[in-house]
N, C-alpha and C positions, 0 to 999 in steps of 0.2 A: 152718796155725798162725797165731794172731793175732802183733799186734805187742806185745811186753812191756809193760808198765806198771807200772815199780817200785811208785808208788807205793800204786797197786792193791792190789798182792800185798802191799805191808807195811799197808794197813791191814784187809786180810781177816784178815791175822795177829792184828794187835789184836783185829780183832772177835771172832774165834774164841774168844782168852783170854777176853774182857771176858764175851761170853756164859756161856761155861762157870764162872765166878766165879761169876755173880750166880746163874748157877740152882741152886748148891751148898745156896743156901736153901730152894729148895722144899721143901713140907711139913712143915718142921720148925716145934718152939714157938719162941717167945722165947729160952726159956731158952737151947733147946736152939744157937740161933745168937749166943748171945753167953757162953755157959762156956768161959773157958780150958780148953784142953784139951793146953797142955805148960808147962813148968816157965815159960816166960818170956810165958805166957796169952794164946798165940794163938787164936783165935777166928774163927768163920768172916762174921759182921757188921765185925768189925774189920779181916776184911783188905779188904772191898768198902768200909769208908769210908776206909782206906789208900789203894786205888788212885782214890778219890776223888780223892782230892787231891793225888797226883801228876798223873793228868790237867792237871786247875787249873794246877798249879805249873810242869809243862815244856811243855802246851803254850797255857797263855795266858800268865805273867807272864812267860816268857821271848822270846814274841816280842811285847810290846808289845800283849798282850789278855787284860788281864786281869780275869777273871769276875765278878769281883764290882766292878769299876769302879775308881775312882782310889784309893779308900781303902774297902782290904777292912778287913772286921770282924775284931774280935780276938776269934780263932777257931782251932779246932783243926788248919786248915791254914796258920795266920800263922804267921807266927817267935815270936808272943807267947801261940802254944798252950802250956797243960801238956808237960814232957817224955811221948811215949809215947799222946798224947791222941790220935792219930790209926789206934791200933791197937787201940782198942776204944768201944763204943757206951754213954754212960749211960744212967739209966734214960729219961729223957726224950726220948731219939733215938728215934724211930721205925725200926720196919723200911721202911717206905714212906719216910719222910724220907729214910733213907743211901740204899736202891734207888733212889728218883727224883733224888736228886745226881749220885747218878753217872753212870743217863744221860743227864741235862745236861748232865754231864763228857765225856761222847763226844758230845755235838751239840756243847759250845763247841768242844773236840779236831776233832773232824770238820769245823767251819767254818774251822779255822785251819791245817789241813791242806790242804784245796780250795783255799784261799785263796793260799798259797805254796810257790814250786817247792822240791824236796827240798835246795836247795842255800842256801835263805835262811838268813841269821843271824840268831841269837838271842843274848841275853846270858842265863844262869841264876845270878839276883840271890844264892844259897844256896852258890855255886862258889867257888872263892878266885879272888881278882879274874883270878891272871894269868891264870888257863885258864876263865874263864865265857864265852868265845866259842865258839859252837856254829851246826852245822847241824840243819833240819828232818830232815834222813837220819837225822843221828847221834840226834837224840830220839827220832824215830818206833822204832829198834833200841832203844834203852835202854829204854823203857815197854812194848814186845812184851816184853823179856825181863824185865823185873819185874811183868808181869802174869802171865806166862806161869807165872814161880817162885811167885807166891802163889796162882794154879790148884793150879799141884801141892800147892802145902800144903792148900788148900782140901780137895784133895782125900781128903789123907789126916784132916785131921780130920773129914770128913763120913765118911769109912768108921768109923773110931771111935767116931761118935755112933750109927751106925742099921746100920752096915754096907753101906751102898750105895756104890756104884761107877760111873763110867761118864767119858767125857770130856763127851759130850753126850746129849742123852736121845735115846732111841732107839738108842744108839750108844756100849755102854761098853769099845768097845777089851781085852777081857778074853778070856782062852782063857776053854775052855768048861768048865762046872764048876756043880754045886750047894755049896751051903752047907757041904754033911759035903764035897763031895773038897774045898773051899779049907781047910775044917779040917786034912786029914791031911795036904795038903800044907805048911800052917804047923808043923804035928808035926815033920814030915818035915826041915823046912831048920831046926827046933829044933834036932833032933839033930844034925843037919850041924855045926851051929854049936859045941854042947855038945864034940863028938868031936875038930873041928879045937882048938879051946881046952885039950882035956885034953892031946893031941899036941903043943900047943906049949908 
């Protein structure tokens, strides 16, 4: 058995989400990665420029490296973005512009990781002052698990757009099943659902 390496294991974590996000785009149009597709128009472009910019946010201007230098541009990951600007792509963002930010976002993230043991502080300039004291631990958990929640969503809006599925390619974690048994069995917990509703 090796010797543990917390740090290891949580940014395999990261990496894991970050990958599986970004590749929710393969093969699709334009359109098809920037249509909302629930009431409050999530998008599957808008949540990779999302965690765009939480990278940026917790782990460079909280520890004192920040991305874009002394004075970031006012921009959709400032404080002086539009409400909401960072959860979707105008016309003029590239799909290659947000993908290649981002993983800039995991090289700046990833130098600033290497860089400090898990126990360094931070201040997170966006926190109310009393509690903006943090650790590298505590960030590196809170970005696994909000990349991790916007995977999932990821996930289901790309089942919605084309019907695909998978965690990673090659590899969609799914029982086994064609098209027609995932039908009957959407039927099937229809009913379920229909039945328990009338009973209650």
């Amino acid at each position: 058995m090796t010797t543990p390496d917390p740090k290891a294991d949580l940014l395999r974590y990261l990496q894991d989400a970050r990958d599986a996000l970004l590749w929710k785009l393969d093969g699709l149009s334009e359109y098809d990665i920037r249509r909302p597709l629930t009431p409050t128009g999530t998008n599957l472009l808008g949540l990779v420029k999302h965690t765009a910019g939480v990278e940026l946010g917790y782990f460079g201007d909280t520890f004192g490296r920040p991305f874009f230098g002394e004075k970031p541009p006012s921009w959709w990951y400032t404080q002086d973005g539009e409400p909401e600007a960072d959860m979707w792509a105008t016309p003029d963002e590239s799909r290659d512009d947000i993908a290649g930010l981002y993983r800039r976002a995991w090289e700046h993230a990833d130098a600033t990781i290497a860089a400090l043991p898990l126990e360094a502080t931070g201040q997170v300039p966006w926190w109310p002052e009393e509690r903006r004291e943090t650790t590298l631990h505590h960030i590196m958990v809170r970005v696994i698990a909000d990349t991790s929640r916007h995977a999932g969503h990821a996930d289901i809006v790309r089942e919605l757009i084309d019907g695909a599925v998978g965690l990673t390619p090659g590899k969609d974690s799914m029982g086994p099943g064609d098209r027609a048994g995932w039908e009957a069995h959407r039927r099937r917990l229809e009913e379920a659902a229909r039945q328990a509703d009338a009973a209650g």
